[in-house]
C-alpha positions in Angstrom: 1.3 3.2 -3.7 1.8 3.7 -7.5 3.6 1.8 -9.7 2.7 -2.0 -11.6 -0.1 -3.1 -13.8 -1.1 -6.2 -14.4 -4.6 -8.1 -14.9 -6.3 -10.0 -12.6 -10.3 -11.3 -11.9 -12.7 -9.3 -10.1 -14.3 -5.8 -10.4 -12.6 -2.3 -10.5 -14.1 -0.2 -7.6 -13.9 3.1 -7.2 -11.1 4.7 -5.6 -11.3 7.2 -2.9 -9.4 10.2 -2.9 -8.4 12.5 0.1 -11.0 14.1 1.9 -13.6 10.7 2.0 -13.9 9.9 5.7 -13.0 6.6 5.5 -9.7 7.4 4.8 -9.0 9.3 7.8 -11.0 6.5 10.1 -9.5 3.8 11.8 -10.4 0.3 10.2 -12.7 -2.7 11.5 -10.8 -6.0 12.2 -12.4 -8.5 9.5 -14.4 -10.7 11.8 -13.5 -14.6 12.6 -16.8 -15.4 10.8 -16.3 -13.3 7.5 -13.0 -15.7 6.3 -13.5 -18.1 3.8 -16.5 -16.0 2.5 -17.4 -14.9 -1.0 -17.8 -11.6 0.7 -13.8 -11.6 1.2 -13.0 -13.9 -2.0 -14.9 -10.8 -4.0 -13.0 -8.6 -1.5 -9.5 -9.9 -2.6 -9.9 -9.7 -6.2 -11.6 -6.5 -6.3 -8.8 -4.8 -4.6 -6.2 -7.4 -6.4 -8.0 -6.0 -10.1 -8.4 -2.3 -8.9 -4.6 -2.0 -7.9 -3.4 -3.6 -11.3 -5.6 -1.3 -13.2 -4.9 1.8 -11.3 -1.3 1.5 -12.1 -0.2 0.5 -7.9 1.4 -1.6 -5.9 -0.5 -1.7 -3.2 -4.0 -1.2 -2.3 -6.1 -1.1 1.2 -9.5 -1.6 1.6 -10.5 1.3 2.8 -9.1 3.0 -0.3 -12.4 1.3 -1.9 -14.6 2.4 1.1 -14.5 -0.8 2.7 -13.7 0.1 6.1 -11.9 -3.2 6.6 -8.1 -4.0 7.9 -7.2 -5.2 4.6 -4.8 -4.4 1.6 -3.2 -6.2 -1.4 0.3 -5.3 -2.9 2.5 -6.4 -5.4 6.1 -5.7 -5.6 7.8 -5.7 -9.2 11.4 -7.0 -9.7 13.5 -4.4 -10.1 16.9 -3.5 -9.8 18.3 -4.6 -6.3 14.6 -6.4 -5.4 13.1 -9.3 -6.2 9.5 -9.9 -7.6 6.7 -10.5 -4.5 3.7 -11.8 -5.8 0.4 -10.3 -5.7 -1.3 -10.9 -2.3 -4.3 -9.8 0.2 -3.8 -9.8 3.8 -6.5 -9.6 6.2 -6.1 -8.1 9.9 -2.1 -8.1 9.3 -0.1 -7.0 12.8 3.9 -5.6 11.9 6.5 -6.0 14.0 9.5 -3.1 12.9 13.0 -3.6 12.7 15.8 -1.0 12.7 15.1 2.9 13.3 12.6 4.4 10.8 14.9 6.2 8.7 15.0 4.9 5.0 13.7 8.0 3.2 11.8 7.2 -0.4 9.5 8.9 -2.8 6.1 7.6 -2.4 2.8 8.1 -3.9 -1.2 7.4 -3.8 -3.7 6.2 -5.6 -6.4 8.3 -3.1 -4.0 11.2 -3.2 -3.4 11.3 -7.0 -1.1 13.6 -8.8 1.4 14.4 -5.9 4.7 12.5 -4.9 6.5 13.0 -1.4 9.9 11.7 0.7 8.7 9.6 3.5 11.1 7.7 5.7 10.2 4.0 6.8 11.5 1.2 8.7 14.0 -1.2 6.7 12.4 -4.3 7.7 9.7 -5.7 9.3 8.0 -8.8 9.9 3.6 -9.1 9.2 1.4 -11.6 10.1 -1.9 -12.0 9.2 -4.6 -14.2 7.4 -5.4 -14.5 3.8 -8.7 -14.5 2.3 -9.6 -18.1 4.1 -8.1 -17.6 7.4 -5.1 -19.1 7.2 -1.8 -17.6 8.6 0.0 -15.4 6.2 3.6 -14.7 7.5 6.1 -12.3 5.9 9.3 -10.9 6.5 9.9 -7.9 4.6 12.4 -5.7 3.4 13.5 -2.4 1.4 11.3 -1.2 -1.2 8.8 -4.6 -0.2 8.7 -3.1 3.7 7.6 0.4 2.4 5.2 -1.1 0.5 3.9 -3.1 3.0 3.8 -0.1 5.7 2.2 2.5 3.1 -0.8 0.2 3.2 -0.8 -0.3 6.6 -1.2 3.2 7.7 -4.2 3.3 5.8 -5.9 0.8 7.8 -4.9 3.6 10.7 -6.3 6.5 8.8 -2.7 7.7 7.6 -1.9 9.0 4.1 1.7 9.4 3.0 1.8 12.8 3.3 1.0 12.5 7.3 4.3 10.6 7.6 6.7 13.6 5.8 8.4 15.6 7.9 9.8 17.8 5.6 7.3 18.9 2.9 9.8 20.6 0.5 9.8 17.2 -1.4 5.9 17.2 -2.1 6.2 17.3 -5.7 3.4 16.9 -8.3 4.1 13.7 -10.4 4.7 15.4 -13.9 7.4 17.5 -11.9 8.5 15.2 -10.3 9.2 13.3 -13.5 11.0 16.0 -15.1 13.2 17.0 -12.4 13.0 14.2 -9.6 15.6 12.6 -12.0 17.7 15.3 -12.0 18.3 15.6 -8.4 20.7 12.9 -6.5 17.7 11.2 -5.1 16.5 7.6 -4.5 13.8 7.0 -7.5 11.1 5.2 -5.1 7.4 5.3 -5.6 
């Protein structure tokens, strides 16, 4: 997803765009013996550095061909939310609550240039590991849930635009900007 920036340590990798395979494959479960790695630690900040400098707020691994079950995010305070802090979660598992059907504008750092109305659960609940193995649990909500399952599809192969059912909304950003504002619509990214 699009949105933040802010610095971090680590490398900026290469984002994929639509059309690399690896975003439309299913990703590997990070393996008991790969936590507490450098091989994850560089993992973490790579994607923590490359989401911050492409402007997101969240980032999965396979978005830097690394077909791994793994993304960052970050969720600015704004408005009715509060600030989440930058994190990496490694093999996360969601649990929904509610009926999917909290429609918001999303967009994509492997599908640059376009913005679409997706609707997503209103909460959930993630565990997980972080970068050492140890239990990451978070229950999440609003603007922080659609973050969370954005990322999460691309560990299944999913890009937004799999998840709209009505593509009238599919909107290029500079559009989007100019006349997204006009409309009585939720101003999501």
């Amino acid at each position: 997803m699009i949105l933040g920036r802010r610095s971090t340590d680590g490398k900026r990798r290469e984002i994929v765009r639509l059309g690399h395979p690896v975003l439309r494959q299913r990703a590997d479960e990070v393996p008991r013996e790969r936590f507490g790695t450098r091989f994850l630690r560089d993992l973490e900040r790579d994607l923590l550095r490359t989401m911050f400098e492409g402007a997101g707020v969240g980032l999965a691994a396979p978005q830097v061909a690394a077909p791994l079950r793994a993304f960052a995010y970050y969720v600015p305070g704004e408005d009715d939310h509060d600030e989440v802090p930058p994190r990496v979660v490694f093999n996360p598992v969601l649990t929904f609550s509610g009926e999917p059907t909290e429609p918001g504008w999303e967009g994509c750092l492997s599908v640059p240039g376009l913005r679409g109305k997706v609707s997503r659960y209103p909460r959930l609940h993630m565990s997980g590991c972080d970068a050492d193995g140890q239990p990451v649990e978070v229950n999440a909500e609003g603007f922080h849930a659609r973050v969370i399952q954005h990322e999460y599809d691309h560990l299944d192969g999913i890009v937004f635009l799999d998840r709209m059912t009505d593509m009238s909304s599919l909107s290029f950003e500079e559009e989007w900007d100019r006349y997204g504002s006009e409309k009585d619509l939720p101003v999501e990214v």
